[in-house]
C-alpha positions, -999 to 999 in steps of 0.1 A, spaced: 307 105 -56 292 116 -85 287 94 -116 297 107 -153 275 93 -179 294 97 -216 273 110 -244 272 83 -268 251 79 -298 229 49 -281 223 75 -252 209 103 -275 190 76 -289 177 64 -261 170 96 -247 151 112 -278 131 73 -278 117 76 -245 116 114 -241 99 127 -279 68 129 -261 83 159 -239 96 179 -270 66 179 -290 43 187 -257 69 218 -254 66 226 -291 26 228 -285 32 250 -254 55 271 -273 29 278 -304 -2 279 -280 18 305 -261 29 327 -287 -7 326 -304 -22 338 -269 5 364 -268 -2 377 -303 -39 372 -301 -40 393 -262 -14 426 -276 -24 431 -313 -44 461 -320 -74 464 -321 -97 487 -342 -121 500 -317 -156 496 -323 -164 535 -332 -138 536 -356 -151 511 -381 -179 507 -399 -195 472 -414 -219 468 -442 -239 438 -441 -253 425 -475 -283 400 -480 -284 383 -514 -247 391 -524 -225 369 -550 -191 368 -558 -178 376 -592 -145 377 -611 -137 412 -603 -168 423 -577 -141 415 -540 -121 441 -555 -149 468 -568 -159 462 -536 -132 470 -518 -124 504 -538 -162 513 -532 -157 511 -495 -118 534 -494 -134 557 -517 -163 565 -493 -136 558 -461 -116 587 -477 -149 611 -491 -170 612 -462 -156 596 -428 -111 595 -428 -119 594 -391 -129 559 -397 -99 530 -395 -119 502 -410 -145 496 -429 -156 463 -441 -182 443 -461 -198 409 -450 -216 386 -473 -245 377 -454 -255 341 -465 -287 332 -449 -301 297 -444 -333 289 -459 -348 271 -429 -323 288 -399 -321 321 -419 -341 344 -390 -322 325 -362 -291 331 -380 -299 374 -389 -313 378 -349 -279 363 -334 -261 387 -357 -284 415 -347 -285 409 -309 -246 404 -307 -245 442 -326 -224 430 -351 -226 457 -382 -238 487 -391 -254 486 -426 -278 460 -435 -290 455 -468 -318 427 -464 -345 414 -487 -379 433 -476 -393 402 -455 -365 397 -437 -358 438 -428 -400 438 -421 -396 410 -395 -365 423 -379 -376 462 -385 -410 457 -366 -392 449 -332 -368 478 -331 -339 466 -345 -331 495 -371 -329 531 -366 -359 558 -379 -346 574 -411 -371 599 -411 -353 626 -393 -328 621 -420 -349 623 -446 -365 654 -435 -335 672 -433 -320 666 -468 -292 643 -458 -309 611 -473 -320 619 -508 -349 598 -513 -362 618 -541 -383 589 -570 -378 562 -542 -412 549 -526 -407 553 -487 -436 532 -481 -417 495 -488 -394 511 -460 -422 514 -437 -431 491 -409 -453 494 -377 -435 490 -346 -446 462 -322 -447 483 -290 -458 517 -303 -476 508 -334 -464 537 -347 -456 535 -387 -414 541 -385 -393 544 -416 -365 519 -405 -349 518 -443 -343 531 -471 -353 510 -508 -321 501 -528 -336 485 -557 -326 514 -580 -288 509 -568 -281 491 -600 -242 497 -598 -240 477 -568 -241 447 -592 -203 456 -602 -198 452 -563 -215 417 -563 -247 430 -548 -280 423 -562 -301 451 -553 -340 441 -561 -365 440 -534 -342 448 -509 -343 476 -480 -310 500 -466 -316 500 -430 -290 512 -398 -287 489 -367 -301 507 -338 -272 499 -314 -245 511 -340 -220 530 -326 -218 549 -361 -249 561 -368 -239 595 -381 -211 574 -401 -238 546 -410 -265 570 -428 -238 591 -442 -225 555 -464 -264 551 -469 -264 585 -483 -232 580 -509 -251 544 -520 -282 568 -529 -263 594 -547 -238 574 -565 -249 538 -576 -279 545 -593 
């Protein structure tokens, strides 16, 4: 025998009283799925074919996002179309945590470019981190001429070798328009960048054109 309940009003009432719970628990499903979904299939830019410029001692200005980002396409489009992305990252450093913060970044091989205040590149640079620029510099692809190599200098831990692991930007005065403040800091390329070539090539552009 089978038992014909009639839809009332009471009986939706009833139903959506006791039952709410159920609906919103499928509405989270629903979103958490579609997140996953989206999150799993996007594209994504693979790791050779962008390029990151970390920036110590950066501020934001009216203006200085967007100089910013037309600095970055201009070079994307001169030097490296190849390239997908390329990106700049605000590095703001704690006072007390600051080291702890740069050697997570470092060791988890985010970015390419660092521009770093010369304690913090000397600590990081004397363990390996950045790449030697001096093959560079010897062949004419970093231009170096006026700039004193020596703040860019620092004696590696296991060799004791003297390496030049970055290049001095404090005469990359048009940086400020970009919301970069330039004194006292050092142009350096993370040693396990996948864009190395790419990576002094930008360096390059910074030493020919923002001075």
């Amino acid at each position: 025998m089978t038992l014909n309940m009639p839809i009332t009003k009471r009986a939706i009432k009833n139903h959506f009283h006791y039952s709410f719970w159920k609906y919103i628990l499928l509405a989270i499903l629903a979103i958490f799925g579609w997140n996953m979904l989206f999150t799993t299939t996007r594209y994504r830019v693979p790791d050779e074919k962008k390029m990151e410029f970390y920036a110590d001692g950066s501020f934001s200005a009216q203006g200085t996002d967007a100089a910013m980002d037309v600095l970055l396409e201009n070079i994307r489009q001169e030097l490296m179309p190849q390239m997908e992305e390329m990106s700049f990252a605000p590095l703001t450093v704690d006072e007390t945590y600051g080291d702890m913060q740069l050697f997570v970044w470092v060791g988890a091989g985010q970015g390419d470019v660092y521009l770093l205040n010369r304690e913090r590149f000397k600590r990081l640079a004397a363990g390996g981190t950045f790449v030697d620029l001096q093959p560079y510099v010897d062949s004419g692809v970093l231009p170096v001429e006026d700039i004193d190599l020596t703040l860019g200098r620092v004696r590696n831990e296991d060799s004791g070798q003297s390496v030049l692991c970055g290049i001095p930007a404090d005469s990359l005065i048009k940086l400020e328009s970009c919301g970069i403040w330039p004194k006292n800091t050092v142009l350096a390329v993370l040693s396990s960048s996948k864009n190395e070539t790419e990576s002094v090539q930008f360096i390059s552009y910074l030493l020919n054109n923002m001075q």
